[in-house]
C-alpha positions as CSV (number, residue, x, y, z in Angstrom):
1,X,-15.6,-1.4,12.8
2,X,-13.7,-4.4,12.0
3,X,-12.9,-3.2,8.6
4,X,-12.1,0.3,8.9
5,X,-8.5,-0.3,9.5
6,X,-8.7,-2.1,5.6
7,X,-9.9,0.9,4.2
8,X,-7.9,3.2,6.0
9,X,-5.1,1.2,4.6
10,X,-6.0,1.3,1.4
11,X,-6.6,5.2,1.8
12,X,-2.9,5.3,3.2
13,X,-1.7,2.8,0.8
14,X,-2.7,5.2,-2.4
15,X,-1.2,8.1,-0.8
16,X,2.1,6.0,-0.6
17,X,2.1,5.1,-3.9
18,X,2.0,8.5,-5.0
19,X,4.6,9.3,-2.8
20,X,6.8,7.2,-3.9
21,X,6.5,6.6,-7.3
22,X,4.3,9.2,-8.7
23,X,6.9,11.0,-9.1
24,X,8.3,8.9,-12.2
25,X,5.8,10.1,-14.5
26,X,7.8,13.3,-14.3
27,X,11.6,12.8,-14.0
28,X,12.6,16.1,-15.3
29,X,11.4,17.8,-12.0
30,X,13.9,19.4,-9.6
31,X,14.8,16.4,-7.3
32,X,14.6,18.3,-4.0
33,X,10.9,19.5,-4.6
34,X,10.1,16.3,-5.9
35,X,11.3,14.8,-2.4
36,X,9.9,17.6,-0.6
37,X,6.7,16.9,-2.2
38,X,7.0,13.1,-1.4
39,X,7.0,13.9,1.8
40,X,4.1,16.1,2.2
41,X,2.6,13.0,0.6
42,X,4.0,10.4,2.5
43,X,2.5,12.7,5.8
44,X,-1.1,12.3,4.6
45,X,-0.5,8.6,4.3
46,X,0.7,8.3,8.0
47,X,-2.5,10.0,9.2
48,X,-4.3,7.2,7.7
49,X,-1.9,3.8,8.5
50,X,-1.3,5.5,12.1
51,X,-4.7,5.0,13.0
52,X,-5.5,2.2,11.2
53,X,-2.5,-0.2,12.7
54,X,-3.8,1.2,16.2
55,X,-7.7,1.0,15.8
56,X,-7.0,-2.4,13.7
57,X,-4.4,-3.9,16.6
58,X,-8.3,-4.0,18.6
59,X,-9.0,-6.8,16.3
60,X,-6.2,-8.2,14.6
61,X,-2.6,-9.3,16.0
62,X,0.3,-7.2,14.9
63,X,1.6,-10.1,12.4
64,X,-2.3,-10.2,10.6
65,X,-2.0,-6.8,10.7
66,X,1.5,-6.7,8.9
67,X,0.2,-9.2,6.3
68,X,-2.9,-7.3,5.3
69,X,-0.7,-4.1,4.8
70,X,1.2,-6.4,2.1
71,X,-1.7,-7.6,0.3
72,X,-3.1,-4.0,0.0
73,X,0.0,-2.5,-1.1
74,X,0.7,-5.0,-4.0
75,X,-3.4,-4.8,-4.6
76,X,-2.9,-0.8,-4.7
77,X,0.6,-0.9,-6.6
78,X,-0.9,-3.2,-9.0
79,X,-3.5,-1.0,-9.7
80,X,-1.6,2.3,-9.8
81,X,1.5,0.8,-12.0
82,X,-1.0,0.1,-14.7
83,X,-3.6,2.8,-14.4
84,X,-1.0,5.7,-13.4
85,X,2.1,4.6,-15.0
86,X,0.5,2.4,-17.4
87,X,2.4,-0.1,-16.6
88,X,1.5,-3.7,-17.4
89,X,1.2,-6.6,-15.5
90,X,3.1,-9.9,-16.3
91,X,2.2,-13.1,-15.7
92,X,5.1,-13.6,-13.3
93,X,3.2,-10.7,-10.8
94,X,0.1,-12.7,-10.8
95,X,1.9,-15.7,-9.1
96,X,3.7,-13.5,-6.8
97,X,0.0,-12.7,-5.8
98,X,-0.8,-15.8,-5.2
99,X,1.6,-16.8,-3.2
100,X,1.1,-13.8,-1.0
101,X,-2.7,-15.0,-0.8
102,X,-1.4,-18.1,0.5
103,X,0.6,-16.0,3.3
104,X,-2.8,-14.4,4.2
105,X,-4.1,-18.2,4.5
106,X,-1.7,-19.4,6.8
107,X,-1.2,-16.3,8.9
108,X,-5.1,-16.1,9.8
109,X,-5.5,-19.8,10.0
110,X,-6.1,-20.9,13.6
């Protein structure tokens, strides 16, 4: 049960990325449906990080909790920026990455 909140992160996390940028594959779009949309988006991704930050709170304080939602956004973004928007990823990124694994270190280190 411990990591359900993960995946139901990473569920909310896509959702979110589609919400927010998802739309930049298609600038040309009416700008009020397009946030319209991006909110009907952005709903499905709060039935997922909702539950997941309060089922996940059982095992994790709010500040490990916090951290993990970082690591899975830039995990997701990564992914979608290159796979969606191709996207690619620089060398710079990767070392931002790392240094956000070395949050995770120090946050859960006891």
């Amino acid at each position: 049960m411990k990591f359900l909140p993960v995946v139901m992160l990473f569920i909310s996390n896509i959702f979110m990325s589609f919400a927010w940028y998802g739309h930049l594959k298609h600038t040309g779009r009416n700008l009020f449906l397009t946030i319209i949309l991006s909110w009907m988006i952005a709903f499905l991704e709060y039935c997922f990080s909702i539950p997941a930050n309060r089922i996940g709170a059982n095992y994790f304080s709010v500040a490990q909790l916090k951290i993990i939602q970082e690591v899975i956004t830039l995990v997701v973004f990564a992914g979608f920026s290159v796979l969606y928007l191709k996207q690619e990823i620089k060398l710079n990124y990767l070392y931002a990455f790392i240094c956000m694994i070395g949050a995770v270190y120090f946050m859960f280190k006891k």
